[in-house]
KOLTIMI-658250 format. One record per atom (N, C-alpha, C): x, y, z. Coordinates in steps of 0.001 Angstrom, whole numbers, plus 500000, padded with zeros to 6 digits. Layout:
N
XYZ...
***
This chain:
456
634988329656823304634904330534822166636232331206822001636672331002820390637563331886820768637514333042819545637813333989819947637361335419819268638481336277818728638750336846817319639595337755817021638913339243817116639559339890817885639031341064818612639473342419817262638571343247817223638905343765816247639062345231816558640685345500816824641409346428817225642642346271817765643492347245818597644394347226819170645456346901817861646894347037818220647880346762817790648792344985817815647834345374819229648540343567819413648497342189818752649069341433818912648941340435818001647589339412818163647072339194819349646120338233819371645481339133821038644461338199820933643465338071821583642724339623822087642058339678823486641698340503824164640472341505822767640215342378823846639035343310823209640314344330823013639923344803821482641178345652821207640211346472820038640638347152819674640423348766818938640868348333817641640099348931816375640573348957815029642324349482814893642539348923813996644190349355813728643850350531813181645112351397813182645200352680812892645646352737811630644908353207810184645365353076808895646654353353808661647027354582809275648348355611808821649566354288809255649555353299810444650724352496810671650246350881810220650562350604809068650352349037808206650646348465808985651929347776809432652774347069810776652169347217812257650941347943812326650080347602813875649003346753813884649561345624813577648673344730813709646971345233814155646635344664813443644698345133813648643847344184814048644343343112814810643382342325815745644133341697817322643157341666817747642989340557819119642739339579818683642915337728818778642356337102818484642472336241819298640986335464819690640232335221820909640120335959822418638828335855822409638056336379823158637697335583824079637786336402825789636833335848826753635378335482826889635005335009827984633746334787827825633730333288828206633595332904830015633754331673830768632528331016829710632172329731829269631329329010829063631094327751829793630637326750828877630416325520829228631962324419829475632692324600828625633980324569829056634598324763829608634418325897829956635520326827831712636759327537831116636966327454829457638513328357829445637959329642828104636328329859827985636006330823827146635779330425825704635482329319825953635196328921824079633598328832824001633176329195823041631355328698822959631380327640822627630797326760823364630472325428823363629398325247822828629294323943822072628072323320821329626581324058821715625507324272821161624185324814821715623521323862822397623128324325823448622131323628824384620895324481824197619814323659824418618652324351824497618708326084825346618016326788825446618580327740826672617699327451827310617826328015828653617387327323830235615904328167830235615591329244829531614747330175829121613866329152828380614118328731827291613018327552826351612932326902826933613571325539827815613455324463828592612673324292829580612702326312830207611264326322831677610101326447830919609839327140829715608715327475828840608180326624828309609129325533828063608713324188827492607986323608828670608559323736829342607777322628830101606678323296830772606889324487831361605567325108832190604068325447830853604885325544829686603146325255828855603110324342828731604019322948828837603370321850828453602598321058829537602673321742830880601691321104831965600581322047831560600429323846831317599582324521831317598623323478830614599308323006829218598798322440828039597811321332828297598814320491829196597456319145830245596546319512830991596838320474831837595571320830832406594368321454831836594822322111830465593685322556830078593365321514829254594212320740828411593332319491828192592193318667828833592657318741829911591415317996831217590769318834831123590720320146831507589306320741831669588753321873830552590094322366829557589425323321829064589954324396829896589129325579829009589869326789829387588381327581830079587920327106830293586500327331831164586746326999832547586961325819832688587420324921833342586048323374833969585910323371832368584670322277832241585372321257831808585289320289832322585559318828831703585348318546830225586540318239829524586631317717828393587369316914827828587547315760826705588251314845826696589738315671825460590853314508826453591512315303825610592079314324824851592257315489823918593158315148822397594454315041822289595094313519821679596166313903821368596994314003819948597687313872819556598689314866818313599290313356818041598838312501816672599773311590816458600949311881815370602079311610816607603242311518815722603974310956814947603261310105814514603341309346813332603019309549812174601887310900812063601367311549811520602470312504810767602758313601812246603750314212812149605192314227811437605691312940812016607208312511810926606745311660809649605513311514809292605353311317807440605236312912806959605197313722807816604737315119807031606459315622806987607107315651808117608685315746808243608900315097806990609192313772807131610062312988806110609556313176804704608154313728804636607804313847802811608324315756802676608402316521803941609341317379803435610847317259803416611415316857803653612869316154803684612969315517802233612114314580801697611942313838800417612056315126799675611017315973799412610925317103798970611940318283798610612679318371799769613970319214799707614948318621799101615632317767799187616495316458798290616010316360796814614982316401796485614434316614795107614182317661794759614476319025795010614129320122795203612933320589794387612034319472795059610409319885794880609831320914795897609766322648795300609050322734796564608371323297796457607123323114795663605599322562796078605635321625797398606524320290796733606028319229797983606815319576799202607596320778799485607894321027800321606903322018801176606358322509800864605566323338801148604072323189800755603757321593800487602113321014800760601950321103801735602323320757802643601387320545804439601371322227804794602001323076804523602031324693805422601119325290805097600056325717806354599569326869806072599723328279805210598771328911805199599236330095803915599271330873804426599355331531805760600363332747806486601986331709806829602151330904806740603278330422807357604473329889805925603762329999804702603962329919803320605189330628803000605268331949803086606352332691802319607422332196803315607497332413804496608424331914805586609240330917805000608407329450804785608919327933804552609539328243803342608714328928802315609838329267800885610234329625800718611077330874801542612441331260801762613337330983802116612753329525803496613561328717803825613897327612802722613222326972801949613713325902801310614256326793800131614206327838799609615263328435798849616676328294799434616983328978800574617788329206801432618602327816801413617781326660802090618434325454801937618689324758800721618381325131799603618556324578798059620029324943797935620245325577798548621753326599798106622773325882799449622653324853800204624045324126800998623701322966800799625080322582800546625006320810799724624687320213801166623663319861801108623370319226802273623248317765801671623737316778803133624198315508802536622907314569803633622306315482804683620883315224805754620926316507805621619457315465806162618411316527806482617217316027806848616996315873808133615695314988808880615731315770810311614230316118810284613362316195811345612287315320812011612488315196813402611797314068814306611165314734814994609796314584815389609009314936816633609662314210818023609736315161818475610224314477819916609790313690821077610018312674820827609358311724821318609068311728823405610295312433823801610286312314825026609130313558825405609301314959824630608234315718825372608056316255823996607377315486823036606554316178822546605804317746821713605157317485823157603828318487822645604440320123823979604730320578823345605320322050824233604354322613824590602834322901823749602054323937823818600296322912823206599326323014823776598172322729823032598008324701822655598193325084821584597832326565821506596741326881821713595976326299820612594845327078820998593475326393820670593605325566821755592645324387821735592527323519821861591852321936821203592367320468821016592621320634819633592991321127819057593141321002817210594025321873816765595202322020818131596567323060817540597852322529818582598600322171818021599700321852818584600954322392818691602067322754819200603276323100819252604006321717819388605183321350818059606105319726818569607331320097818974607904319812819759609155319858819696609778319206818875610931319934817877611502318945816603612887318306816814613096317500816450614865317473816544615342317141815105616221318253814984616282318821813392618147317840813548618326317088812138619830316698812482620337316860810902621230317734810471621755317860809101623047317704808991623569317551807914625472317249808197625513317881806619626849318981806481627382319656805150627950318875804437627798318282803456628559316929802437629812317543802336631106316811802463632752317482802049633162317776803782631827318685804386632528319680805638632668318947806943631006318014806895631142317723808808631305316205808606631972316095809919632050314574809639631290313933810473630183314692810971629013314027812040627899314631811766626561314701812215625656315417812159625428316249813274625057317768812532624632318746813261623415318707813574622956318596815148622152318769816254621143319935816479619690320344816395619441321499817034617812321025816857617232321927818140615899321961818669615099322776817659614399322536817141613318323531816489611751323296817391611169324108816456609722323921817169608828324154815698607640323300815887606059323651814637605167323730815014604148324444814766602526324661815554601893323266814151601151322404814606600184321803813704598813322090814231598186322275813242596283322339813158595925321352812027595059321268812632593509320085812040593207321076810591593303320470809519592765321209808219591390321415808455590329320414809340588995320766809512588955320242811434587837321289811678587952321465813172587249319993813653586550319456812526585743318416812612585875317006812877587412317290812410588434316091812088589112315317813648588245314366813729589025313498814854590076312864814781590710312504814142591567311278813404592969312173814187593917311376814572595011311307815391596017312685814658595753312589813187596734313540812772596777313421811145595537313151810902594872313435809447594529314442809443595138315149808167594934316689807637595283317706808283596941317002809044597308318350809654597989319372809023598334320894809318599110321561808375599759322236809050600805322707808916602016323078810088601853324873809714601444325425810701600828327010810767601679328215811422602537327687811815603869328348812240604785327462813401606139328237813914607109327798814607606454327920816188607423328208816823607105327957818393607079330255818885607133330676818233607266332012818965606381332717819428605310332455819122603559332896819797603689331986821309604708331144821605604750330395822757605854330584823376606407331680823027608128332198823823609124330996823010608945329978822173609481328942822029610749329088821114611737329149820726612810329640820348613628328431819549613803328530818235614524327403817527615763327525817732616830326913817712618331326635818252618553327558816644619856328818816696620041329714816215620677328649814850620512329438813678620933328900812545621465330041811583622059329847810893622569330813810151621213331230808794620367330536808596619543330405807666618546331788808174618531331685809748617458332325810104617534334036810064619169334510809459619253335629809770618966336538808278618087335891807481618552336922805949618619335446804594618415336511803584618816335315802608620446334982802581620515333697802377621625332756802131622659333266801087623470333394800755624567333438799673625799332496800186625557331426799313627076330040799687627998330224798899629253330278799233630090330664798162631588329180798420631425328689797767632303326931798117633921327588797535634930327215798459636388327291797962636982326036797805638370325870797652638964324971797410638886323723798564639288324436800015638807324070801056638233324860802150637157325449801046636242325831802740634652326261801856633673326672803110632918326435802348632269327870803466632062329173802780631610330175803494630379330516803147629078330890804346627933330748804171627607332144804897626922332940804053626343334519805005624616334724804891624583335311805615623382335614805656622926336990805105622481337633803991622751338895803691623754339616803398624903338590802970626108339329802553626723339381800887627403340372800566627640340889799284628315338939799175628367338586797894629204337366797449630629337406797182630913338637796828632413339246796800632942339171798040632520339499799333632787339628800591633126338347801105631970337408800578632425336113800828633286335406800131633007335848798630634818334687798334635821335670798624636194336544799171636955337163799740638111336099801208636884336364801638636947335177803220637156333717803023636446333010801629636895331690801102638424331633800855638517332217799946640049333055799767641046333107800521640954333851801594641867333898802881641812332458803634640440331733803846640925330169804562641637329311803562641445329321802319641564328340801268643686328703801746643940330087801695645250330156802044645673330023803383644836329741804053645501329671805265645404327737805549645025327515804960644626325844805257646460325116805274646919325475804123648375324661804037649117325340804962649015326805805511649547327252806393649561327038807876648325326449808281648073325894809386648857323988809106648705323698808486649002322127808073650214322315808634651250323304807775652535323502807936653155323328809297652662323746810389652929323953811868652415322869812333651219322683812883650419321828812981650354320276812331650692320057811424650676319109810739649405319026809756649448317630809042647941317510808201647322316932808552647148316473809753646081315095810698644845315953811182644125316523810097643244317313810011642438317328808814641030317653808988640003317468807975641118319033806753641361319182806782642014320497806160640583321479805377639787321608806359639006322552805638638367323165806537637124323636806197636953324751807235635319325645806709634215325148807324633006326525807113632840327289807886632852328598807617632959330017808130631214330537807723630927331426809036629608331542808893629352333114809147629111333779807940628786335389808114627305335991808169626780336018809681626103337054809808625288337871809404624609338251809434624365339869809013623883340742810011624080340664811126623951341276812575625122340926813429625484341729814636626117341277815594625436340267816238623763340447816769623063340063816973622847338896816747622748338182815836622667337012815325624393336163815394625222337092815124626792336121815437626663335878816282626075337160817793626236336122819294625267334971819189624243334751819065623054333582818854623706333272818653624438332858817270625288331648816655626594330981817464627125331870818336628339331950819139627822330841820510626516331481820753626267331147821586627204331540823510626177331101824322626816331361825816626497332918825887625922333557825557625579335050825496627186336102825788627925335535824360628508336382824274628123337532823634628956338683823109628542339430822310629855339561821307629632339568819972630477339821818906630181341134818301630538342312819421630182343278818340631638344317818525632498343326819679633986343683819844634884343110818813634449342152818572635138340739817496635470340972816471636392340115815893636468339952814508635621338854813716636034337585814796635848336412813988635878335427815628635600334404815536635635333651816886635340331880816090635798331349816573635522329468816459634999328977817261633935328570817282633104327580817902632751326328817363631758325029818321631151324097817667630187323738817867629407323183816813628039322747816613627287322222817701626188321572818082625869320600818990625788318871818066625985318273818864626299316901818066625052315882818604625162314690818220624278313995818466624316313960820485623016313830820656622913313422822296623587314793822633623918315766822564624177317358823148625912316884822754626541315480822272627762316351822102628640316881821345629585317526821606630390318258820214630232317838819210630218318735818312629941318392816544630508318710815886630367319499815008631403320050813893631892321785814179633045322014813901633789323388814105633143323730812754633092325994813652632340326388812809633664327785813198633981328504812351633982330176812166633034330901812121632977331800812973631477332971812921632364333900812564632080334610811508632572336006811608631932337191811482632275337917812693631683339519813198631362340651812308630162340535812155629586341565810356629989343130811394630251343465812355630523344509813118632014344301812788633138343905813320634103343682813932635639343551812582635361342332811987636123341797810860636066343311809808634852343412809330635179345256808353636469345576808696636705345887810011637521346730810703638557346916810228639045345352810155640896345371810224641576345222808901642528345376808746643494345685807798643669344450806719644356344070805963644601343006805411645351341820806285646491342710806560646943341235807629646247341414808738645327341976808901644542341705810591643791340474809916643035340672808799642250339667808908643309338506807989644176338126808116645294337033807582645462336043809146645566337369810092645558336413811395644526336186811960643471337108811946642351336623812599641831334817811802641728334598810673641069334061809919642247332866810172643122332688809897644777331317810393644657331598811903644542331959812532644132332164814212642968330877814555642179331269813597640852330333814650640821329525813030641686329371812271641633328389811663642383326733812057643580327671812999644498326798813677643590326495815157642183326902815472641774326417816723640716325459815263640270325333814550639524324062814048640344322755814008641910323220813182642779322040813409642973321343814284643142321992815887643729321330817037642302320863817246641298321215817426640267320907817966640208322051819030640828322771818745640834323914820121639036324077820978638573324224820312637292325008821199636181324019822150636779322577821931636375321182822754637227321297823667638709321716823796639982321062824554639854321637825917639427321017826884639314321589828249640645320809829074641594320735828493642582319798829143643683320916829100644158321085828067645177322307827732645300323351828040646352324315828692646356325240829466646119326466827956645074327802828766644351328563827258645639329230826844646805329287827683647914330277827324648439329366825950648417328192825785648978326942824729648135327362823907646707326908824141645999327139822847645913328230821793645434329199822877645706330814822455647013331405822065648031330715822417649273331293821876649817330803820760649435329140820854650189328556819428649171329165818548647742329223818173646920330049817280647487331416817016647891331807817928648280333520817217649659333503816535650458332117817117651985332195816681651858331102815155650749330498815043650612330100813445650118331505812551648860331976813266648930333300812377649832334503811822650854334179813267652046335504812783652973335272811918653139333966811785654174332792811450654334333785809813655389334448809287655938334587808414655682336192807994655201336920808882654579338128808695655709338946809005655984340199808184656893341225809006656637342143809816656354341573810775655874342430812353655966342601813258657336343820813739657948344079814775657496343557816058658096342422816730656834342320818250656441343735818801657761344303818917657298345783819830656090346329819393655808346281818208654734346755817284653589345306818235653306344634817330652213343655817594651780343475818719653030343877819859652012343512821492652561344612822057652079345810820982652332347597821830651563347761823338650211346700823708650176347347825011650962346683825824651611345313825993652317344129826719653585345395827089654223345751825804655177346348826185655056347419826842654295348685826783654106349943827682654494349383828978653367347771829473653888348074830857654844347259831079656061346514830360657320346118830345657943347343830628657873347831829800659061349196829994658366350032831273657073350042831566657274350691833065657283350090834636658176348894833932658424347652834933657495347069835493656361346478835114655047345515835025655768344503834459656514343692835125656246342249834162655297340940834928654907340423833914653858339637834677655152338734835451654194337581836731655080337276837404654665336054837216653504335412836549653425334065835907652529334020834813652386333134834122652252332497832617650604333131832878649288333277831880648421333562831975647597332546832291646571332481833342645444331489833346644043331657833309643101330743833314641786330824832538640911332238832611641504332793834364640878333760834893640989335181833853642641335303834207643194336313832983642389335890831948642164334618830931641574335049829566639808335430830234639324335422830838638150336082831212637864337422830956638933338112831366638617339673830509638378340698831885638279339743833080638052340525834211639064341457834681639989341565834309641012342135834648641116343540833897640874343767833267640718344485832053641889344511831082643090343410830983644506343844830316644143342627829075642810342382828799642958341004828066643991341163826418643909342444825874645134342321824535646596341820825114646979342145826716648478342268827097647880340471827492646957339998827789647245338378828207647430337407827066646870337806825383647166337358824884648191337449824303648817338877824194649974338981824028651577337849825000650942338192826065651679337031826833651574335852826435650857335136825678649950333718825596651393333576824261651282334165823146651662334180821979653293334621822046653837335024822678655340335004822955655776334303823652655266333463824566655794332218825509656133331391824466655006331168823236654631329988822380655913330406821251656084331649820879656956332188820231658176331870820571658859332293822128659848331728822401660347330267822992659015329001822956659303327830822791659955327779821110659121327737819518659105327750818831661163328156818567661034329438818911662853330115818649664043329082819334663432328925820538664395328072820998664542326735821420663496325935821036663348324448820905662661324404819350662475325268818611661748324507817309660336324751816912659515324509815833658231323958815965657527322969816685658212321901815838657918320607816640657678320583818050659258320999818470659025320795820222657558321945820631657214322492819742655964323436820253654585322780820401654461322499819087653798321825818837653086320260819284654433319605819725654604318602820999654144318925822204654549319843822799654348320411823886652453320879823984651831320998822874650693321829822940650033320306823114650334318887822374650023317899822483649501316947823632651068317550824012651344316476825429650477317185826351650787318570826077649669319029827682648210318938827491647806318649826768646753318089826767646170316655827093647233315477827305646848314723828309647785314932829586648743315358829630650015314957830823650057316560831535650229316466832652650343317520833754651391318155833583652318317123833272654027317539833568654498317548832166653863318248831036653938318283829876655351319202829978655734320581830384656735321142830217658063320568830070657716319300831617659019318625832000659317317924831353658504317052830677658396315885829720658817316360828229658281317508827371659060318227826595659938318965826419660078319985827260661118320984827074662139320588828435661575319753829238662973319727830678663273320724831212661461321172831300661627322728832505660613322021833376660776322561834619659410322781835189658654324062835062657446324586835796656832325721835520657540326955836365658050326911836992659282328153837603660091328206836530660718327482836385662027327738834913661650327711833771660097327529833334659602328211832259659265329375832078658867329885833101658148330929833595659315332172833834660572331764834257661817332470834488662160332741833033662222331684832035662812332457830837661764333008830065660758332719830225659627333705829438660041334918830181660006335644831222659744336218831561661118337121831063662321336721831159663485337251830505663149337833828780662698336764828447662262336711827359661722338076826807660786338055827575659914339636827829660528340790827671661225340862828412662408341705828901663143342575827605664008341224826854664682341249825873663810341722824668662708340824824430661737341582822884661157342749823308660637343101824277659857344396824491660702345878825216662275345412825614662471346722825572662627347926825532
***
């Protein structure tokens, strides 16, 4: 995950403090945030089921057999099962349904407490160009829950959709549906079933969606496509706005060997950004953070922007210029997959595309780095995964470090050679030596001079 922190003066990363109105030139974000994941260098990684649904799943779905065998008496009875064949004609004629934006026929099979729910949802989904959209009963386990009886089911779903223009794979995630028998009378495998709610009367928890937090407002840019949950529409082409300009700006550095676009996903809770963030972070320090989807078979999918309905308010105009080209330049690289690349590269070339043309004193932008320069603290090597963890407590001064190493490759070998360098170390060990014809002591020696000289 990586997170624009919303505060401090510094230029990127760490948990940092709102900028101070009275000084324009103090930079008003951190951008990216700690928080070890599934990756190991702090990025939120794709959603996995959580380990919480997965024991629940399964400990009702034995509860579920045994009381099939006997009942809840504990008298012998034959049990029933749930045909799913049944099930995915009721899926696929709502899928038909949504694509035609019939929704009556989206909302024939649902019960009528579970009614307003589904038609807020297929409102909700009328409004993203969705290019899929199919749900499968899950074939390996099924049945999560017999609820409440032989004539009520919990399925496990596997929901797979892809944004037409945005993803170039399909997005992955677990849902859950209760089905009942329209008549109690009804033997037949899965005639006249009607889907009566989700999985939460069973602890059962659908993989977090942006749909689920509020009504929808989509607001499409040139290249990007920003989606909130409960948010003003001004707010959002606001934020379309700022990626649509930051897209050629990232190209610029980076190159164009990139989808050049970008969906950003707003919130309307902190609460719900971490869900969406996933790895139980919390975004209520944040500005904005990049993550990715879950993909087919659990892997990576499509890059997403969350941005912090707490956090982003915060900052200034150019705070949010860098926060927003920050983790726009981690969709380009692929940053929030890259477990190869050292986080000081990733995290630094992102903050040094965001700063890229801004008038902003370093002394200013990495005001805490420098305090302890000038009271002779200089770090004594480059930052690693641990430092971006946050355990330390200096995380604004590590990204600050991250983003002037990258700065003074850039000054004194170029873009390119930066940019090369962010490349190569991502397959090659000896990336420094191989680009710049340092090793990591004599990189580490002139950064550290480096230091010296800008923070004075």
């Amino acid at each position: 995950m990586t997170g624009a922190v919303a505060g401090g003066s510094s230029p990127a990363g760490g948990k940092r403090r709102s900028p101070e109105p009275s000084r324009p030139l103090a930079l008003a974000v951190a951008v990216a945030c700690a928080g070890t994941l599934v990756t190991g260098i702090g990025y939120a990684a794709w959603h996995a089921t959580p380990p919480s649904a997965e024991r629940g799943a399964a400990e009702q779905s034995e509860q579920s057999e045994q009381s099939g065998r006997t009942g809840s008496s504990g008298s012998a009875r034959p049990v029933r099962t749930l045909d799913l064949t049944a099930v995915n004609a009721i899926l696929d004629r709502r899928a038909r349904a949504l694509r035609a934006g019939d929704r009556a026929g989206f909302l024939a099979a649902v019960g009528p407490a579970f009614r307003p729910r589904q038609g807020a949802l297929f409102d909700d989904l009328r409004k993203l160009p969705l290019a899929i959209w199919r749900q499968r009963a899950d074939p390996a386990r099924p049945m999560a829950e017999q609820a409440a009886g032989p004539a009520d089911w919990t399925v496990r779903v596997t929901l797979r959709y892809r944004l037409r223009g945005f993803d170039r794979t399909d997005v992955e995630a677990t849902q859950y549906l209760t089905f009942a028998r329209r008549h109690a009378t009804d033997t037949g495998g899965g005639a006249g079933l009607t889907i009566t709610g989700d999985g939460a009367a069973q602890g059962l928890l659908d993989d977090p969606q942006i749909w689920d937090g509020g009504r929808l407002f989509v607001v499409a840019g040139r290249r990007s496509l920003v989606i909130g949950a409960g948010a003003q529409p001004a707010r959002l082409r606001q934020i379309a706005a700022r990626l649509d300009r930051a897209v050629p700006a990232v190209s610029a550095v980076v190159g164009g060997d990139w989808a050049r676009r970008a969906v950003a996903l707003v919130p309307a809770t902190p609460e719900q950004a971490a869900a969406l963030a996933g790895g139980g972070q919390s975004l209520r320090e944040l500005a904005a953070l990049a993550t990715v989807t879950r993909g087919a078979a659990g892997a990576p999918g499509n890059d997403r922007i969350v941005i912090s309905p707490a956090g982003y308010p915060k900052l200034n105009e150019i705070g949010r210029h860098v926060v927003l080209t920050h983790e726009l330049t981690h969709v380009a690289t692929h940053g929030v997959a890259d477990t190869r690349t050292p986080v000081w590269l990733i995290e630094g070339l992102a903050d040094y595309v965001g700063y890229k043309g801004l008038n902003v004193p370093v002394p200013s932008a990495a005001r805490e780095l420098r305090r302890e320069v000038r009271a002779g603290r200089l770090p004594a090597e480059l930052p690693g995964e641990k430092d971006f963890a946050g355990a330390t407590g200096r995380l604004p001064e590590v990204y600050e470090e991250a983003w002037l190493a990258c700065r003074m490759v850039a000054e004194r070998y170029g873009e390119d050679r930066l940019v090369r360098l962010y490349r190569t170390a991502g397959t090659r060990a000896d990336a420094l030596r191989r680009v710049l014809g340092l090793d990591t002591a004599e990189f580490t020696a002139m950064w550290r001079d480096y230091l010296r000289r800008e923070l004075r």
